[in-house]
N, CA, C and O of each residue as an XYZ file, in Angstrom:
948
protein
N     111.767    106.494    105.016
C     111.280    105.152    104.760
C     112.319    104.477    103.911
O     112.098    103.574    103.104
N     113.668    105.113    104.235
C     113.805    104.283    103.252
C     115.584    104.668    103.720
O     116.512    104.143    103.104
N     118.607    102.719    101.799
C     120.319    102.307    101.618
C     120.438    101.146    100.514
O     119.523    100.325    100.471
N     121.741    101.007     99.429
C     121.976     99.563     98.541
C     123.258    100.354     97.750
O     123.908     99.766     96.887
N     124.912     99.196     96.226
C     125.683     99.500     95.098
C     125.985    100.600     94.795
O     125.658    101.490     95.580
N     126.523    100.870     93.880
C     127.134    102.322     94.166
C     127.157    102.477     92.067
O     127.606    101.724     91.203
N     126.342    104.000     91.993
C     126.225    104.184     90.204
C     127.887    104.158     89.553
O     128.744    104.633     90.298
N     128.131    103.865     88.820
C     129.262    103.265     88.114
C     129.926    105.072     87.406
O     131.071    105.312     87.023
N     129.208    105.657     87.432
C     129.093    107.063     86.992
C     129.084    107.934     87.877
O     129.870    108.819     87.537
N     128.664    108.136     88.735
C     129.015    109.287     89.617
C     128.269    108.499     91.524
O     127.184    108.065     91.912
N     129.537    108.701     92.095
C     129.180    107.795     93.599
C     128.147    108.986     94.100
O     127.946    110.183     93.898
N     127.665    107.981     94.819
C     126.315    108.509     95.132
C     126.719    108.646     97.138
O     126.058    109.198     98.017
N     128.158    107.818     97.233
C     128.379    107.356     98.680
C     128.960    108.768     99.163
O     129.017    109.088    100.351
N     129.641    110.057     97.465
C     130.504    111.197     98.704
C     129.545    112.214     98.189
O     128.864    112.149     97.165
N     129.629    113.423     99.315
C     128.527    114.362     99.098
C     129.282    115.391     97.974
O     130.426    115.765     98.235
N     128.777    115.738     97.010
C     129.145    116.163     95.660
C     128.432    117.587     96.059
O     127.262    117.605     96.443
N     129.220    118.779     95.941
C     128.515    119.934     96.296
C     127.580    120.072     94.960
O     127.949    119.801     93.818
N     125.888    120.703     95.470
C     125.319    120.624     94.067
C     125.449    122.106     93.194
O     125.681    123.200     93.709
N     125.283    121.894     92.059
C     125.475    123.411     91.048
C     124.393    123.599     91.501
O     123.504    122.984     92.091
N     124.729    125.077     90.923
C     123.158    125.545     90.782
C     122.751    124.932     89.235
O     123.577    124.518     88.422
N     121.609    124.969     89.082
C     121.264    124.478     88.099
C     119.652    125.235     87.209
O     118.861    126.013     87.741
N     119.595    124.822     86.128
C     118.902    125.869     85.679
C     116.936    125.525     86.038
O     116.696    124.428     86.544
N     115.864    126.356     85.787
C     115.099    126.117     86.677
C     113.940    125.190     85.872
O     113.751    125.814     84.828
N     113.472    124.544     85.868
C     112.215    123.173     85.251
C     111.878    123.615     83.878
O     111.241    124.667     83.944
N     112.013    123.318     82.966
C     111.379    123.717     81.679
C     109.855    123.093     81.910
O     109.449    122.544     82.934
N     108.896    123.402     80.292
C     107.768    122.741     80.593
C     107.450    121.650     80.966
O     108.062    121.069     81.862
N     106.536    121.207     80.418
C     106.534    119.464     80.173
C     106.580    118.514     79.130
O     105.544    118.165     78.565
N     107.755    118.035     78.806
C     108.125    117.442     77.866
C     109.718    118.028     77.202
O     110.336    117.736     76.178
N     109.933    118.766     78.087
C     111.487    119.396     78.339
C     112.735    118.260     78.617
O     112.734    117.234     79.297
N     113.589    118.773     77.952
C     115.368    118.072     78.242
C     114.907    117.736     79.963
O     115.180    116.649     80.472
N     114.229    118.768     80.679
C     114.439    118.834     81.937
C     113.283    116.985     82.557
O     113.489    116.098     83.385
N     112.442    117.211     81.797
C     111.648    116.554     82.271
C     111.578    115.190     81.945
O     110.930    114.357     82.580
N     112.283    114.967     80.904
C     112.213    113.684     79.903
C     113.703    113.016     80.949
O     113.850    111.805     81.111
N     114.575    113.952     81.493
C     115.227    112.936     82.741
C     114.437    112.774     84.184
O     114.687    111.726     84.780
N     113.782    113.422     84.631
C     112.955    112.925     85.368
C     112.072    111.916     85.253
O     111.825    110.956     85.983
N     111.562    112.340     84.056
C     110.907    110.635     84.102
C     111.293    109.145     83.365
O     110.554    108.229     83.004
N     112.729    109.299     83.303
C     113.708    108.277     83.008
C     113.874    108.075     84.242
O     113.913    106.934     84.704
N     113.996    109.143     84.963
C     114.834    108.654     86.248
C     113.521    108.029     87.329
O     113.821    107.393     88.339
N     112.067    108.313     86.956
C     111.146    107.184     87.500
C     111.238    106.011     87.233
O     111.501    105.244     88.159
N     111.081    105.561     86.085
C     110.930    104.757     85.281
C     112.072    104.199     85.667
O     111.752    103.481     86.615
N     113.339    104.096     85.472
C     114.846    102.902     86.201
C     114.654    102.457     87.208
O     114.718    101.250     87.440
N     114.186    103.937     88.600
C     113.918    103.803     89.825
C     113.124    102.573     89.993
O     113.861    101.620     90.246
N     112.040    102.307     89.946
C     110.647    101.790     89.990
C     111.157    100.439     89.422
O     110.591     99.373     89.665
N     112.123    100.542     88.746
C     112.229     98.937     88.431
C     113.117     98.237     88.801
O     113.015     97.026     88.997
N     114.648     99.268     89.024
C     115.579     98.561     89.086
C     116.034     98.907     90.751
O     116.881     98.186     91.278
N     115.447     99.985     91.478
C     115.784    100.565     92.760
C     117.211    101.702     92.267
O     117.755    101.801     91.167
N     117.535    102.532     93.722
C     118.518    103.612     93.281
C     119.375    103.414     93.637
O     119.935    104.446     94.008
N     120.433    101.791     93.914
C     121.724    101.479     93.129
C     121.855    101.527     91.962
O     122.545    102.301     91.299
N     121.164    100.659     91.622
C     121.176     99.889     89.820
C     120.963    100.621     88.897
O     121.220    100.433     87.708
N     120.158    102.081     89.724
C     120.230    103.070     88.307
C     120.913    103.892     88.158
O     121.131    104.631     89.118
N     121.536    104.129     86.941
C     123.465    104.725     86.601
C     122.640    105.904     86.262
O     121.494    105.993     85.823
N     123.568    106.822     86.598
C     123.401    108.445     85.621
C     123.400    108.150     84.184
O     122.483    108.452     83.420
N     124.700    107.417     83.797
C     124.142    107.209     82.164
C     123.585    106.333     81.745
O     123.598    106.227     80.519
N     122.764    105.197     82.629
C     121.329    104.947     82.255
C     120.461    105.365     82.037
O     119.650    104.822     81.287
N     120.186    106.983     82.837
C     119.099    107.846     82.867
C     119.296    108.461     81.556
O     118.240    108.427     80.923
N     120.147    108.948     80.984
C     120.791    109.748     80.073
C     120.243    108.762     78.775
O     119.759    109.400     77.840
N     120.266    107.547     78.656
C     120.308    106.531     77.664
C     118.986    106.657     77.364
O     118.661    107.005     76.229
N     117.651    106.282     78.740
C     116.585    105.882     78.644
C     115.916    107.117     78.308
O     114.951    107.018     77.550
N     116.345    108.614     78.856
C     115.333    109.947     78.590
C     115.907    110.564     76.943
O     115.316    111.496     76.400
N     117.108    109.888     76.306
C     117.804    110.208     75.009
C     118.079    111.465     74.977
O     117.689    112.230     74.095
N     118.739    111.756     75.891
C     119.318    113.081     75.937
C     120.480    113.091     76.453
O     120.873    112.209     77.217
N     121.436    114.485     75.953
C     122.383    114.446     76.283
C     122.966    114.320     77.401
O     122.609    115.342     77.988
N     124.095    113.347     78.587
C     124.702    113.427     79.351
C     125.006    114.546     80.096
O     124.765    114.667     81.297
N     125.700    115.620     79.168
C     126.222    116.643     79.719
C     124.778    117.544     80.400
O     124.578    117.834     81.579
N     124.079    117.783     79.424
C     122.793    118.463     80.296
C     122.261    117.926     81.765
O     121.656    118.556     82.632
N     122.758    116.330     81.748
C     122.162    116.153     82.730
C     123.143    116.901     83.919
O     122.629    117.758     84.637
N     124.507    116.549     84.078
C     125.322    117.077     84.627
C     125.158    118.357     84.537
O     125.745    118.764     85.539
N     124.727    119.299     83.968
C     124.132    120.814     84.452
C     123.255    121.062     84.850
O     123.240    122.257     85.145
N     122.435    120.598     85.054
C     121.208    120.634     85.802
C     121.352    120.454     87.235
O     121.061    121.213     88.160
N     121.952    119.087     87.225
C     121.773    118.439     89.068
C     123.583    118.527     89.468
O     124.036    119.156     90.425
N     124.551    117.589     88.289
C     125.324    117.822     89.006
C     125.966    116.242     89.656
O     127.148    115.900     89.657
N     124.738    115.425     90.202
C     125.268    114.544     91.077
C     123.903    113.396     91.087
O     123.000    114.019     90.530
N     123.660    112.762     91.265
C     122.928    111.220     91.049
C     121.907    111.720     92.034
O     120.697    111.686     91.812
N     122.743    112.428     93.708
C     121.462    112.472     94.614
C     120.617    113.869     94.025
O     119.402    113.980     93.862
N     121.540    114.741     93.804
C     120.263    115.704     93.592
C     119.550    115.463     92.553
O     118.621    116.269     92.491
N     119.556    114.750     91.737
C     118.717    114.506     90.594
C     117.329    113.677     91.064
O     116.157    113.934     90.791
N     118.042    112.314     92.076
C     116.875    111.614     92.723
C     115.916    112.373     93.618
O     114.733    112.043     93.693
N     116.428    113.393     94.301
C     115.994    114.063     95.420
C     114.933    115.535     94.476
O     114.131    116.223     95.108
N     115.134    115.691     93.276
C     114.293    116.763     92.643
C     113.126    115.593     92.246
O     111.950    115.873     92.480
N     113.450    114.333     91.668
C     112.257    113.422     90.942
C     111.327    112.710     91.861
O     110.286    112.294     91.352
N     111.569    112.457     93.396
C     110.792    111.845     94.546
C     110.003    112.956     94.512
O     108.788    112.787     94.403
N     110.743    114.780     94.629
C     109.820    115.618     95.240
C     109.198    116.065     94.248
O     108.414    116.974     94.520
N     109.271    115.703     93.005
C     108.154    115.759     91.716
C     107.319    114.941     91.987
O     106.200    115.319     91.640
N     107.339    113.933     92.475
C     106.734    112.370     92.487
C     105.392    112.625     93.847
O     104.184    112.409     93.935
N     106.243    113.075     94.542
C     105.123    112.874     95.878
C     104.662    114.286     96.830
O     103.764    114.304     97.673
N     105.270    115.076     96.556
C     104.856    116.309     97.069
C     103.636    116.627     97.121
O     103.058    116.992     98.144
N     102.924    116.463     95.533
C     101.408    116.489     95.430
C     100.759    116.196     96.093
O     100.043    117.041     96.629
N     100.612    114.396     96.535
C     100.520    113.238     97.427
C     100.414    114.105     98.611
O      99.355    114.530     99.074
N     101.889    114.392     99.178
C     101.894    115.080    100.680
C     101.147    116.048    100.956
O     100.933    116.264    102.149
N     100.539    116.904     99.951
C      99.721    117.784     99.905
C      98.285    117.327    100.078
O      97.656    117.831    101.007
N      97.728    116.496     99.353
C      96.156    116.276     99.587
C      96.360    115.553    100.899
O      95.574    115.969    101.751
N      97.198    114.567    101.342
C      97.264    114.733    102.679
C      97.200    114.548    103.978
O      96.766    113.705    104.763
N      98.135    116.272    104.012
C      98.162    117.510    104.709
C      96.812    118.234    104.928
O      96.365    118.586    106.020
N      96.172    118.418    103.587
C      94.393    119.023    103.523
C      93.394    117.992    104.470
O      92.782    118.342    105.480
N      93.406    116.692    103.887
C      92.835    115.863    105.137
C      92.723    116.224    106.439
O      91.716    116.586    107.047
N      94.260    116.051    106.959
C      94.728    115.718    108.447
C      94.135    116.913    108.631
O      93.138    116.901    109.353
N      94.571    118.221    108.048
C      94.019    119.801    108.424
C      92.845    119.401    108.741
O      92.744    119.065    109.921
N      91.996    119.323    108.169
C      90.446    119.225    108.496
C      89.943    118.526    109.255
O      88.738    118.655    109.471
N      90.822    117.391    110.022
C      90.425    116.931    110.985
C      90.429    117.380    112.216
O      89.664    117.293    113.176
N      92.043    118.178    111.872
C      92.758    119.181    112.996
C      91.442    120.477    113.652
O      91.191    120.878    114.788
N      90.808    120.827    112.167
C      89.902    121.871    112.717
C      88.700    121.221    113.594
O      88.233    121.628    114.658
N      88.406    120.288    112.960
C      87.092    119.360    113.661
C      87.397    118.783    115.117
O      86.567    118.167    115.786
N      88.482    119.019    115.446
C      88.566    118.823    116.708
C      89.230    119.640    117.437
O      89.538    119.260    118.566
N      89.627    120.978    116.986
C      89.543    122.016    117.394
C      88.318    122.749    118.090
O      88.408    123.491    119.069
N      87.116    122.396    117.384
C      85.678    122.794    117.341
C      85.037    121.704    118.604
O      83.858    121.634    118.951
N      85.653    121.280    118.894
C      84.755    119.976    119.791
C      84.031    118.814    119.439
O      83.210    118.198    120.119
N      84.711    118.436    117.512
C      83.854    117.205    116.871
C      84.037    116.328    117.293
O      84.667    116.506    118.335
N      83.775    114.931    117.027
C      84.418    113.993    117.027
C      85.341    113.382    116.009
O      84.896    113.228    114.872
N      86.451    113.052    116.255
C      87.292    112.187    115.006
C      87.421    111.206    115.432
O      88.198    111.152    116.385
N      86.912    110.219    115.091
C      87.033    109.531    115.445
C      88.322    108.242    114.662
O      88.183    108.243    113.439
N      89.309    107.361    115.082
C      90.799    106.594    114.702
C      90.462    106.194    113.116
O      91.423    105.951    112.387
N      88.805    106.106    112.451
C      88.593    105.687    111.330
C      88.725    107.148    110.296
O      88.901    106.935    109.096
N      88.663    108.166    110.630
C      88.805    109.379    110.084
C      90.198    109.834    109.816
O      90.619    110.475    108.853
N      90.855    109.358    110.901
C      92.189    109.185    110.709
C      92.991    108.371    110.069
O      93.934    108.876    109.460
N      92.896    107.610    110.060
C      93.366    106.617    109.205
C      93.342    106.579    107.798
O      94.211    106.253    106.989
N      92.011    107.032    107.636
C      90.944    107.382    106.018
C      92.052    108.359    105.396
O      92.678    108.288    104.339
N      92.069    109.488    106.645
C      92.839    110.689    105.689
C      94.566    110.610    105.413
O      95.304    111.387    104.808
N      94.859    109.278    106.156
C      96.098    109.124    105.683
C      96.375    108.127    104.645
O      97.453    108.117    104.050
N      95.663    107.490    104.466
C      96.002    106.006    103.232
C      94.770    106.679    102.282
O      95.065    106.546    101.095
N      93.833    107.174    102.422
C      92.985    107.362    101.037
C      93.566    108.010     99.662
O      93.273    107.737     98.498
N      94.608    109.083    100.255
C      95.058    110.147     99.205
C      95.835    109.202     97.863
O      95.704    109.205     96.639
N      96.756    108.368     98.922
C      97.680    107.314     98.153
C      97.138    106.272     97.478
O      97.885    105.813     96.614
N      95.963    105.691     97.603
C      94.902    104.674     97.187
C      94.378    105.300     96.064
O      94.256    104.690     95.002
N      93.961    106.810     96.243
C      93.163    107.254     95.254
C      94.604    107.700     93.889
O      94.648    107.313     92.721
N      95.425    108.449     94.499
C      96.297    108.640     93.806
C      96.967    107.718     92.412
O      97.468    108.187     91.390
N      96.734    105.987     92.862
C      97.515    105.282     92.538
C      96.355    104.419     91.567
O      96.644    103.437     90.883
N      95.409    104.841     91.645
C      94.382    104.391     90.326
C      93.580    105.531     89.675
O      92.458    105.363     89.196
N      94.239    106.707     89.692
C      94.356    107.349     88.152
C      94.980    107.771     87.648
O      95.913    108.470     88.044
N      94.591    107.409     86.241
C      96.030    107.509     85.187
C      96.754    108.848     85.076
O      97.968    109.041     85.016
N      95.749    109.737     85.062
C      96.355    111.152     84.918
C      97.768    111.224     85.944
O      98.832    111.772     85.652
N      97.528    110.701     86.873
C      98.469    110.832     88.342
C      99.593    109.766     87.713
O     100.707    109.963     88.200
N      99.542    108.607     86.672
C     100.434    107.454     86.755
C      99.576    106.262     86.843
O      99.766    105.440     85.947
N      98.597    105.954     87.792
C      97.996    104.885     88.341
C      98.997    103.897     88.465
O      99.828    104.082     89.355
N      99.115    102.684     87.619
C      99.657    101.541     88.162
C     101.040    102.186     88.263
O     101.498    101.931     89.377
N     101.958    102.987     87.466
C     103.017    103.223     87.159
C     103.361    104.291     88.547
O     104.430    104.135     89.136
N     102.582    105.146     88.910
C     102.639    105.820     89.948
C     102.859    104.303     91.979
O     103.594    104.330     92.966
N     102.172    103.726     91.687
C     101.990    102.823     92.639
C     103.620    101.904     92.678
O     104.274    101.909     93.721
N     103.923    101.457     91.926
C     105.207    100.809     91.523
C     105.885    101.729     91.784
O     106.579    101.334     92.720
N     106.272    103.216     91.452
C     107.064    104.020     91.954
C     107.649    103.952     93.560
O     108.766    103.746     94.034
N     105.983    104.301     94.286
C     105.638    104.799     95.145
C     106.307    103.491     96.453
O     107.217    103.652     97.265
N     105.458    102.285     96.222
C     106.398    100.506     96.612
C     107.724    101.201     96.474
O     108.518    101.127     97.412
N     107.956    101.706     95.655
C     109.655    101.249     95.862
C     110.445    102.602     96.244
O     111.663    102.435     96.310
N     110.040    103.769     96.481
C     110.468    104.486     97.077
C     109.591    104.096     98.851
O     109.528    104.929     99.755
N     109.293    103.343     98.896
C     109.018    103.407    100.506
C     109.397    102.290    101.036
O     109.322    102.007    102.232
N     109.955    101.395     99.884
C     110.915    100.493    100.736
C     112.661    100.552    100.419
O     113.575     99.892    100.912
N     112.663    101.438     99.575
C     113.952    101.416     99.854
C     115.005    101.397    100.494
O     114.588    101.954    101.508
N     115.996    101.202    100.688
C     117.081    101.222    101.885
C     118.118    102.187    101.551
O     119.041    102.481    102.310
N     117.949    102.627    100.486
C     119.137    104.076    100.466
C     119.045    105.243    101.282
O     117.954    105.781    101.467
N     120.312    105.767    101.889
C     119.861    106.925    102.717
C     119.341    108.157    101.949
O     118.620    109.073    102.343
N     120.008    107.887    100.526
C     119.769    109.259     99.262
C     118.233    109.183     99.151
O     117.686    110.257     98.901
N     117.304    107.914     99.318
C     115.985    107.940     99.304
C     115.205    108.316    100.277
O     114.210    109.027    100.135
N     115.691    107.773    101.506
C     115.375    107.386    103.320
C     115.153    109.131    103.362
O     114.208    109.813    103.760
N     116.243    109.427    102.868
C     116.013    110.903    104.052
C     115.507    111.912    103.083
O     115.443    112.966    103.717
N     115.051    112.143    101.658
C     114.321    112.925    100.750
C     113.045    112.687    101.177
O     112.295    113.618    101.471
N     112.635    111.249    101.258
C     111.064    110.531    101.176
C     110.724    111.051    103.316
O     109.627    111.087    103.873
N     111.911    111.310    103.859
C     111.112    111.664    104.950
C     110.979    113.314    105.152
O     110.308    113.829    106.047
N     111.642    113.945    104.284
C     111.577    115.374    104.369
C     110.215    115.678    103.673
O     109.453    116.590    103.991
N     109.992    114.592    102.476
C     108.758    115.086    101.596
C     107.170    115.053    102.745
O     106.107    115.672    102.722
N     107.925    113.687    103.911
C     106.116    113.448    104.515
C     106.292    113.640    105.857
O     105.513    112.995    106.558
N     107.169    114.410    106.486
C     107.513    114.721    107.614
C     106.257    115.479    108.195
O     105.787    115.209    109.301
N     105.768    116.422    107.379
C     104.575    117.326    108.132
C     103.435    116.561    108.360
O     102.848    116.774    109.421
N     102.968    115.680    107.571
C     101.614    114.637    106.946
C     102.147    113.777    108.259
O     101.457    113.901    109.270
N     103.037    113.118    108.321
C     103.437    112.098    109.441
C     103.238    112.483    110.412
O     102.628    111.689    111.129
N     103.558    113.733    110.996
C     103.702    114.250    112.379
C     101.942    114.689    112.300
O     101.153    114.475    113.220
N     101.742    115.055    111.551
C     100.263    115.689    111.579
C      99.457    114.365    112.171
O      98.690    114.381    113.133
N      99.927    112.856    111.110
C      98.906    111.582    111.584
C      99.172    111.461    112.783
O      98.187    111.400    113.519
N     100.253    111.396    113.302
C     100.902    110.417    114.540
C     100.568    111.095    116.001
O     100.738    110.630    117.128
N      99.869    112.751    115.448
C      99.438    113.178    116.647
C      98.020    113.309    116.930
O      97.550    113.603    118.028
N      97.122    112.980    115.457
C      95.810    112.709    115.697
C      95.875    111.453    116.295
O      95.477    111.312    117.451
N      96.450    110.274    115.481
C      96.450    109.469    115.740
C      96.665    108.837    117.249
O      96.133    107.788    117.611
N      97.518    109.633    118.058
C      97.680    109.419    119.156
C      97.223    109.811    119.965
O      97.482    109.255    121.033
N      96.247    111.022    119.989
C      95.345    111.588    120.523
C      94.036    110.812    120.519
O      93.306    110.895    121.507
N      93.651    109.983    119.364
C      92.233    109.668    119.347
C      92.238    108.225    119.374
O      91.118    107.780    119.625
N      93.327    107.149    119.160
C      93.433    105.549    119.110
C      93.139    105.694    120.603
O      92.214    104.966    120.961
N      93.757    106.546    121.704
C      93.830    106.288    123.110
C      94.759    105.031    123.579
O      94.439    104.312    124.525
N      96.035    104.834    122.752
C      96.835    103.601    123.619
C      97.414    103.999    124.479
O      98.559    104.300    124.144
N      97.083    104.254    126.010
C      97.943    104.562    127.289
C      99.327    103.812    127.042
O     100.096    104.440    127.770
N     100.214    102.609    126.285
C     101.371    102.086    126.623
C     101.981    102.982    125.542
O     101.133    103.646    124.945
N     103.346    103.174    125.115
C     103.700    103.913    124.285
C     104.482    102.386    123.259
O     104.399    102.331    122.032
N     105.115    101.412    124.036
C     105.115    100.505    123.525
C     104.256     99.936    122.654
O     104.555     99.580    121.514
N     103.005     99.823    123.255
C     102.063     99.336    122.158
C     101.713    100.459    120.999
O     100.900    100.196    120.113
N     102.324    101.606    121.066
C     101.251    102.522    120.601
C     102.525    102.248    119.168
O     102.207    102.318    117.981
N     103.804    101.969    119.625
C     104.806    102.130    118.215
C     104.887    100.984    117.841
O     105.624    101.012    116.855
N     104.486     99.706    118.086
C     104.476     98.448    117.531
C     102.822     98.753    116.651
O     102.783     98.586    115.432
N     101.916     99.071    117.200
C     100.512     99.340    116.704
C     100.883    100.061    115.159
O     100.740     99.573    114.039
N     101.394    101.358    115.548
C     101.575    102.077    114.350
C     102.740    101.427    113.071
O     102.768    101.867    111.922
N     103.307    100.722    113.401
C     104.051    100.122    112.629
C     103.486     98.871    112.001
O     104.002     98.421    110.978
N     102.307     98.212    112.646
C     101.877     97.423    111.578
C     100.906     98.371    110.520
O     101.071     98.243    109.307
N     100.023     99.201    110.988
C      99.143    100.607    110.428
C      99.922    101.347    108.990
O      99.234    101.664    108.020
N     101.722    101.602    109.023
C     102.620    101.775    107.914
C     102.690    100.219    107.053
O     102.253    100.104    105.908
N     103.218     99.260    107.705
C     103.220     98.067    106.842
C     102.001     97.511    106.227
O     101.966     96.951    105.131
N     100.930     97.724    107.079
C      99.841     97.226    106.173
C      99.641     98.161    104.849
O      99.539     97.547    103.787
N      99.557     99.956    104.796
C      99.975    100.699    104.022
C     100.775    100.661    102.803
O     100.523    100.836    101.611
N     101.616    100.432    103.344
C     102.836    100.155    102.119
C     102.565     98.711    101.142
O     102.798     98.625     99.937
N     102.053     97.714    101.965
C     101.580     96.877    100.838
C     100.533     96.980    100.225
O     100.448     96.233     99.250
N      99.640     97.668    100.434
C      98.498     98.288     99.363
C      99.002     98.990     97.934
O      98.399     99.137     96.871
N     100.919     99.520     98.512
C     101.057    100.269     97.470
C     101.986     99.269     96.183
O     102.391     99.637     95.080
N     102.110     97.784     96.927
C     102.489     97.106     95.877
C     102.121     96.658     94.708
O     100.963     96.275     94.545
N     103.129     96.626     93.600
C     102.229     96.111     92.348
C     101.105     95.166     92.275
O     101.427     94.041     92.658
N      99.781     95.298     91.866
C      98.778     94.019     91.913
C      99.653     92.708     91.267
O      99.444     91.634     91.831
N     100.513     92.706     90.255
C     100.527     91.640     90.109
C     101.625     90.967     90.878
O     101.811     89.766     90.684
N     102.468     91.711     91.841
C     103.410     90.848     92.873
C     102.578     90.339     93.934
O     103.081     89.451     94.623
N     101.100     90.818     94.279
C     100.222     90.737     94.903
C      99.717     89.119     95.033
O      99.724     88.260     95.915
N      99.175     89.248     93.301
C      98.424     87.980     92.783
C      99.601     86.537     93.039
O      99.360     85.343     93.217
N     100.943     87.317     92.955
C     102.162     85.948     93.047
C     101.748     85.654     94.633
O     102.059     84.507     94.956
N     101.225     86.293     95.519
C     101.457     85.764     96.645
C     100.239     84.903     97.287
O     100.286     83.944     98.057
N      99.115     85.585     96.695
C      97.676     85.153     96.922
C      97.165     84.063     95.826
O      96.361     83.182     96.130
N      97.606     84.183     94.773
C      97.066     83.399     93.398
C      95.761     83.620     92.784
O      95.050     82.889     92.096
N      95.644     84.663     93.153
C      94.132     85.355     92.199
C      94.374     86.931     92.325
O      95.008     87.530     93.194
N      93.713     87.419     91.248
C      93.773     88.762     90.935
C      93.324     89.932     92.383
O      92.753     89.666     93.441
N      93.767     91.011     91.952
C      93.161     92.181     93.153
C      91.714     92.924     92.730
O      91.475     93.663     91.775
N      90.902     92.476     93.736
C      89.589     93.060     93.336
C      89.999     94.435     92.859
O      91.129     94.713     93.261
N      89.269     95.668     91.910
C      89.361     96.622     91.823
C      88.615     97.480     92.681
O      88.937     98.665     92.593
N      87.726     97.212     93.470
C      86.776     98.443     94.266
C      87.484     98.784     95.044
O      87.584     98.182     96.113
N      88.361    100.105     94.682
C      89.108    100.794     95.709
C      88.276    101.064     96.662
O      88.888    101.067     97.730
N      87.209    101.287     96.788
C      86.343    102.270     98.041
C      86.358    100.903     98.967
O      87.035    100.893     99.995
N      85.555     99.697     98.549
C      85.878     98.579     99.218
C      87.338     98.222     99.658
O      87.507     97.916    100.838
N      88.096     98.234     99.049
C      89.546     98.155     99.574
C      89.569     99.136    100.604
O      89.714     98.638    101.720
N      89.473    100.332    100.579
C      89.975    101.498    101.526
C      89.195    101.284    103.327
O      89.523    101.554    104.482
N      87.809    100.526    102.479
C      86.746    100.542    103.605
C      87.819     99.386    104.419
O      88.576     99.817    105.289
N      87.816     98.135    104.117
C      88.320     97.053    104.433
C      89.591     97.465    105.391
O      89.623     97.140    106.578
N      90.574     98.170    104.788
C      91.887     98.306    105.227
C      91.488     99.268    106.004
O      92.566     99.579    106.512
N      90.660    100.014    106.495
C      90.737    101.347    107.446
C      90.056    100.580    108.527
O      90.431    100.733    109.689
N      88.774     99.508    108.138
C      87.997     98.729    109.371
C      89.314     97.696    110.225
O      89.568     97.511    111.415
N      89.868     97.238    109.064
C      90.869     96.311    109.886
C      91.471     97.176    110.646
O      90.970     97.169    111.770
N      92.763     98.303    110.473
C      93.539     99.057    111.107
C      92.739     99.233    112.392
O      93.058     98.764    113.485
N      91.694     99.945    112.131
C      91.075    100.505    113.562
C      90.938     99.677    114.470
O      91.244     99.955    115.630
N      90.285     98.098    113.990
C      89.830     97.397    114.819
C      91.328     97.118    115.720
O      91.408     97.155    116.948
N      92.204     96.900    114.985
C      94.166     96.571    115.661
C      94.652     97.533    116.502
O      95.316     97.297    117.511
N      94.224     98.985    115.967
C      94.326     99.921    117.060
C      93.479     99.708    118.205
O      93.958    100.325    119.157
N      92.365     99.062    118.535
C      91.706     99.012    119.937
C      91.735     98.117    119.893
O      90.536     97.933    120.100
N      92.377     96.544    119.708
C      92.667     95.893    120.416
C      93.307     95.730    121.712
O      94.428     96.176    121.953
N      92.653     95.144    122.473
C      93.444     95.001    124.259
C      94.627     94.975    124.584
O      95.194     93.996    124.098
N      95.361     95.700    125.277
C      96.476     95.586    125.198
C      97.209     94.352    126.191
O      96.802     94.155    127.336
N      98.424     93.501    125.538
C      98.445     92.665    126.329
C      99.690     92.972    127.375
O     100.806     93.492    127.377
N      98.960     92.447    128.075
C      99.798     92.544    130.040
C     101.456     92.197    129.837
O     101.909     91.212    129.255
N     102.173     93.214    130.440
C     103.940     93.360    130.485
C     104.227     91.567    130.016
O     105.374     91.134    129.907
């Protein structure tokens, strides 16, 4: 999901073989206090604009540690996405599974079950605090629109299984005979997605009033719309 300037500190454009590096301390570790510097730049400034020794500045730790650890700008980004969202890819993965079995069994799943188990995890994820909430959501916007390949191709290794898992319920149970329609369909189904995961208040700049909070109402809303777009008629060549 996701290319942009080049860190002033270590190019991010040549592939830098990575060290090995030493393995996660707890939480609240040298190790961890750059990871979540390196959210925190990400999320605001995107992964041109954020320098290695920006990260170094904002987590107040030494430079050189950081350079033993990762080594290089991408592996550092590519350990903090898969801190960031792995979890995420995990609840799911548990979803889609359980749908997988339910229609293994002869249930019905029906395109609203599907849908549910792919945008709920991220909805729910992104309004509680323990997880980040708003700070997690702002992350999340901007690792899925990014245009770096150092982002593009981490953020698709992290949801590659979850994706392939939706895109084959999904295509099994929407029933779009065109394949044309079926990848224009699913591509508004991601875009409508991804702007759920934008900040409320870039939201309110566009609408001019606040974002209701009833996630369950939100989730209901955005899963009734999707479905209804997925069985819409398809229109003639």
């Amino acid at each position: 999901m996701g290319r942009v300037m080049r860190s002033t500190t270590l190019s991010s454009s040549k592939p830098v073989k990575r060290r090995t590096r030493k393995p996660a301390r707890a939480a609240g570790s040298t190790y961890d206090r750059f990871l979540d510097a390196t959210e925190a730049l990400f999320a605001q400034h995107g992964y041109e604009a954020t320098t290695i020794r920006g990260i170094a500045q904002e987590s107040a730790c030494n430079l050189g540690d950081l350079h033993r650890y990762w080594g290089n700008k991408a592996a550092l980004f590519a350990d903090m996405l898969k801190r960031a969202f792995q979890p995420l890819d995990a609840k799911r993965q548990l979803a889609l599974d359980a749908l997988t079995r339910k229609e293994e069994k002869g249930e019905p799943v029906p395109v609203e079950a599907v849908l549910d188990a792919f945008i709920r995890p991220a909805l729910i994820w992104s309004r509680l605090p323990r997880q980040g909430g708003v700070s997690f959501r702002q992350l999340f916007s901007r690792a899925l629109t990014e245009p770096a390949s150092e982002v593009v191709d981490v953020m698709a290794e992290i949801f590659v299984d979850s994706s392939t898992k939706f895109l084959t319920l999904l295509g099994k149970h929407a029933r779009i005979g065109d394949p044309e329609a079926f990848y224009w369909r699913v591509s508004c189904v991601i875009g409508a997605f991804i702007f759920t995961q934008f900040d409320p208040a870039t939201k309110t700049k566009f609408f001019g009033s606040a974002q209701p909070a009833d996630w369950e109402r939100a989730l209901h809303e955005i899963v009734s719309f999707l479905a209804a777009g997925l069985r819409a008629p398809i229109s003639p060549g």
